[in-house]
Each structure stands twice: as structure tokens, then as C-alpha cells.
N, C-alpha and C positions, 0 to 999 in steps of 0.2 A: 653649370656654374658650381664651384664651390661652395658652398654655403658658409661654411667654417673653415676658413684659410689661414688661419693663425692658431700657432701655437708658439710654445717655451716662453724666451724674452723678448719683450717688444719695448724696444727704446725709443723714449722720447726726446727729440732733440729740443733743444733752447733754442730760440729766437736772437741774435744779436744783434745790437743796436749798434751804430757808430756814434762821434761826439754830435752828430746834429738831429739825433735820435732817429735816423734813418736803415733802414734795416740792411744791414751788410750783409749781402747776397755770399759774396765768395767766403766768407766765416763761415755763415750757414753750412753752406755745398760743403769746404773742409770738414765739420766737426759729423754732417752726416754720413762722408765719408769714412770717416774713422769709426762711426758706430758700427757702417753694414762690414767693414772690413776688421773687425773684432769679434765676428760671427754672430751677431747678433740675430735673433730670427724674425724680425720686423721691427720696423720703423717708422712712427707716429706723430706725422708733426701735427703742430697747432691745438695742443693739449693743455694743462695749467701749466707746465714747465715752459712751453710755449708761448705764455701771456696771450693767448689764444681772447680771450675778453677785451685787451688792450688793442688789439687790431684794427684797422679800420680794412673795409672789402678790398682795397686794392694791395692791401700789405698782405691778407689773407690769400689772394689770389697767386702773390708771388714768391710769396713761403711752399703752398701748394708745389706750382709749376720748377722750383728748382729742386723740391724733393725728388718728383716723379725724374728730372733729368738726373739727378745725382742718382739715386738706386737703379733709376736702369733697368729694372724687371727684376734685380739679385735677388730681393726678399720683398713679400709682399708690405701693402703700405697702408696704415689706416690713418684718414685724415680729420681733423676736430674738424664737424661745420656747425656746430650750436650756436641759436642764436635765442634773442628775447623771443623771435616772433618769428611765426610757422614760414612765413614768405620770403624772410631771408634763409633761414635755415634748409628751405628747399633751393631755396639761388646756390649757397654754396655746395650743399651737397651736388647738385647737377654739376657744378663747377669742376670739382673734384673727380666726378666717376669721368668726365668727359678730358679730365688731364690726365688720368689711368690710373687714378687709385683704386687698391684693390677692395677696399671697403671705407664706410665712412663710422663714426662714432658721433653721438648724439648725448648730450646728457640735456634734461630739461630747465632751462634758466627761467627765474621769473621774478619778477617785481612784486606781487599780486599773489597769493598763495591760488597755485591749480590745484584743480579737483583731479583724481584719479580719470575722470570721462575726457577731461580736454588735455589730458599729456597722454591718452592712446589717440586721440584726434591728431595731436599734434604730430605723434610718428608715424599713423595711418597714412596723413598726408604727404608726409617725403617720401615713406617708401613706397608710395603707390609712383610719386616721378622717375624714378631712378629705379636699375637695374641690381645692381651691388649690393651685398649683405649690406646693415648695421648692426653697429654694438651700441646698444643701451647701456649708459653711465650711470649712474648711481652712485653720486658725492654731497651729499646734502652739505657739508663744510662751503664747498664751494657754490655748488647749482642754488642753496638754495631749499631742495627737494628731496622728501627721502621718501625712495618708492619702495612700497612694501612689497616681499615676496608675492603677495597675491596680484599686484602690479604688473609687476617683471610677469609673471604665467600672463596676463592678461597681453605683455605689449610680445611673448615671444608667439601667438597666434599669430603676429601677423608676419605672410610667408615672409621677408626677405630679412625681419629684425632676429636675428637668427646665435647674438652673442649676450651674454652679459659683462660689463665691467663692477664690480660690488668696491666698494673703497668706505665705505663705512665703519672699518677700522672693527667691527662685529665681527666673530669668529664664527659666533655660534648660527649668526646670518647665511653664511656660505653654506653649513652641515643643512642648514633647513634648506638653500635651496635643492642641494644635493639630493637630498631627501624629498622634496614636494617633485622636482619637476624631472628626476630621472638621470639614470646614471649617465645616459649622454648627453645633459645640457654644458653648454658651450658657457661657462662663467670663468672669467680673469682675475685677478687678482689685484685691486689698485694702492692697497694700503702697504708699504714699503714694509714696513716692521713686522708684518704676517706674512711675509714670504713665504719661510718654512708652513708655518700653521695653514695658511692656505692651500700650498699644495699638499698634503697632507688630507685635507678635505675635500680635493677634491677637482680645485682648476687646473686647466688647461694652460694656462699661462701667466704672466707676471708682468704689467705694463709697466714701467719702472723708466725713472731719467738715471738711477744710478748706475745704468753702464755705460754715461760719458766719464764716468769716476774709477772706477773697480768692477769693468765689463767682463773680466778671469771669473771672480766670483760669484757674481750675478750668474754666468753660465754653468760655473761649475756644481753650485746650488742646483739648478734646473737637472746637468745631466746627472747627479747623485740622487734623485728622486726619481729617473727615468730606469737609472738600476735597481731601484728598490732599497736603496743602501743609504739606512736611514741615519745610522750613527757618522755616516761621512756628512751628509746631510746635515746634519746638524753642525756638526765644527764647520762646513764651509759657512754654517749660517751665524756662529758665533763668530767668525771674523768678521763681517760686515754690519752687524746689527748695531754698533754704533755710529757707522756713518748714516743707516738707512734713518735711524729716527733725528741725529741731527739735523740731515736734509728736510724733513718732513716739518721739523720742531723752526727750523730757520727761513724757510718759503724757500718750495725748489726751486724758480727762478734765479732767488740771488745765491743760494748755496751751489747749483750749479757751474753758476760762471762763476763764483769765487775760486771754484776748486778746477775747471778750467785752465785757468791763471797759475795756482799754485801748480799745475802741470806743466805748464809752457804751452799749452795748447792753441791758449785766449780763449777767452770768454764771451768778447764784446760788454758794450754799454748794454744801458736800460732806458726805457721808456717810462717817463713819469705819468704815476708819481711813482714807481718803484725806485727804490734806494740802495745802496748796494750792501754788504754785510758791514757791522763795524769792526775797525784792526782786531778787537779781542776775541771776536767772531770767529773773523780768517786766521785767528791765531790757534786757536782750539780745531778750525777744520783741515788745518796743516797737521795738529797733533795727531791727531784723527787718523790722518791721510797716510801720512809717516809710520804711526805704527803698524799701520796694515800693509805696508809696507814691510816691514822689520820680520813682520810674523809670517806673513805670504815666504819669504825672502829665506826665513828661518825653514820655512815648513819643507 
């Protein structure tokens, strides 16, 4: 088994809703398509771009199952199964490796502030079910939960939690884990606007929704780091650093599908309570979109 099957960028696709708030299967499959066929190097449904929280198990189950038919084996697949509680969170991870994902992702959600003792209980217990790496998330904004570096060492003891996800939006977080847990830990990237800075220090990869938007740059970022060629690196990353923090600054759900739309793509509906961007919103993420455009186009 691979342990660590994922590298570069790993896109996450949106979730799209129709008008009865019903999740549109064949958008889904389309816009997955277009991520694995933009060369993306993995593909991550049921993440925050996913409204992966807004789910209920039967929508979660068939977000899953139309990924695994859309990717096909192309590129490996890491699927969200977080839940409040250990016992669903093992339902759907089993769910997941048994539809052939190639890894699942866990971040710790909670009502109740956990202790350091009961969120390693909690991913001792999925991954003693299941065969398949995890990646351990780490988004306090969202989860909830920020696990300290001494954390993360403690949940990568156990054999199969074998990834980190860091999105804490900390620089200097990444350099310590690089540093505390050794030059081959397996840590990703989740905060958009530390792209560069991240790898830089040191990840492996970049889990990102923005290459349903600008997946050229997103990649070209990645392979300009793999040359070493730091000054290219840079300009790819000053072309995108404005959409990546509006996305982040606007909730990637809605900034996602907005920009969707402004491609021609679709985006789909939402599921409330989400709401969509307002006109001056989508007006600015057109500006956005267009200049990167112009500049791409110039360059």
C-alpha cells in the first residue's frame, strides 16, 4: 500500500445543488471532469468547498460514488468523511474505501471542546476499521479545533494516519512541523494564499478548490517549485494571489460557483442556508477573473 499517494495539486470539487436543492449528479460528474482532465493530481470531494457539513449520509454517499465513477482510477481520490462522532465518521470512511477511494481525510469537528486524548481515540478508532491512508486536517476556522504540532506527532504514530492537511493560515506552523517531525512528513497545504510560502517550507502538496477557476496556474505554481525555479515561482504566484484570497475572504462554496458561472461552466445552486455571492461581489470576481486573463494572455 501506498502510504502517501498524493502529491502537487489536489482539487476540490463543489457540490451542486439544483432549484429543489437537490444535488445535481451530472454537474457534479461534468465539473469533476474537467478538474482530472486539466491535469490535476488529485481530486477531493466532500471538503469545505464541498459543504461537506451541509450533507446528509445519503447525499454524502452519492457525492462519493459519482467521484469514484467519474475519475476512473486517473488520479488518486481523497474523500471528506468528518463527522461530529467517531461512529459516523467510521460509517463513512468504510463507505468510502469500499467505493475505492484512495485515501480518506478526517478533520476533528466538535461541539464540546476535545481534549488532545479523545481526537487520538477518535482517529485510533477509524483507522484501526479501514485499510486506506488518512490525512489529518487541521482548520480550526472551520473544525472548530487547532491541533498542536505535538498533536499531529502524536495522531502520525498511528500506522495508517500517515498525511497531514495544516490550513491554519501559520507559516511558521509548517517550518516547525518540517522541523519537529522530519524531512519526509507528508504535510499539504490548505490555506490558498500560502501557496508559494508553503511550498517553500516544505509540502508536498496544495489542496485548493481554485483549479475549478485558474487550474494553468495552480499547476504551473506547483511545476515551477518542482524545478527549483523560484523567481518563475513567484510571478506564477503573483498572478493568482488575488483570486486565491478573495476565494478564501468570500466562502469557497459561493465564490466557487460564482466563478463557475462567470465561465460558462455552471456552478449549480446551494443548499441553505448558503447564499450566493452579491452582484458586487460577482462583479469584483469577474474583475478578478478577466485580469488574469489579460495578464495570463499577455504573458
Amino acid at each position: 500500500m501506498n502510504n502517501v499517494p498524493f502529491k502537487g495539486v489536489i482539487a476540490y470539487p463543489i457540490t451542486p445543488f439544483d432549484d429543489n436543492e437537490q444535488i445535481d449528479i451530472p454537474l457534479f460528474k461534468k465539473q469533476v471532469e474537467r478538474l482530472v482532465t486539466t491535469g490535476v493530481h488529485g481530486i477531493a470531494p466532500l471538503g469545505s468547498t464541498g459543504v461537506m457539513p451541509y450533507l446528509n449520509d445519503t447525499e454524502k454517499e452519492a457525492v462519493t460514488e459519482a467521484t469514484m465513477q467519474q475519475v476512473a482510477g486517473r488520479v488518486p481520490t481523497l474523500v471528506g468523511v468528518s463527522n461530529l462522532t467517531t461512529e459516523r465518521t467510521v460509517y463513512h470512511a468504510k463507505f468510502a474505501e469500499k467505493a475505492g477511494a484512495t485515501a480518506v481525510m478526517i478533520i476533528p469537528m466538535s461541539y464540546w471542546k476535545l481534549t488532545d486524548d479523545e481526537i487520538v481515540k477518535h482517529y485510533d478508532t477509524v483507522a484501526s476499521k479501514i485499510a486506506i491512508p488518512i490525512m489529518a486536517y487541521n482548520n480550526p476556522a472551520t473544525g472548530g479545533v487547532d491541533m498542536s504540532p505535538a498533536l499531529l506527532k502524536r495522531l502520525l504514530e498511528i500506522p495508517n494516519v500517515t498525511m497531514i492537511k495544516e490550513s491554519t493560515g501559520d507559516i511558521q506552523r509548517m517550518h516547525y512541523l518540517r522541523k519537529e517531525l522530519g524531512e519526509e512528513v507528508a504535510f499539504f497545504n490548505g490555506s490558498n494564499p500560502l501557496a508559494l510560502a508553503a511550498f517553500s517550507a516544505g509540502a508536498r502538496g496544495w489542496c485548493t478548490a481554485a483549479p475549478n477557476l485558474i487550474p494553468e496556474l495552480n499547476l504551473a505554481l506547483y511545476a515551477a517549485i518542482q524545478e527549483n525555479n523560484l523567481e518563475k515561482a513567484r510571478n506564477v504566484f503573483y498572478k493568482q494571489v488575488n483570486l486565491l484570497k478573495f476565494i478564501v475572504a468570500k466562502g469557497l462554496p459561493r465564490s466557487i460557483k460564482a466563478g463557475l458561472d462567470l465561465l460558462g461552466v455552471g456552478g449549480g445552486g446551494f443548499k441553505s442556508p448558503i447564499q450566493p455571492l452579491s452582484q458586487n461581489e460577482i462583479a469584483e470576481l469577474d474583475c478578478i477573473l478577466s485580469a488574469i486573463e489579460n495578464e495570463v494572455y499577455q504573458s
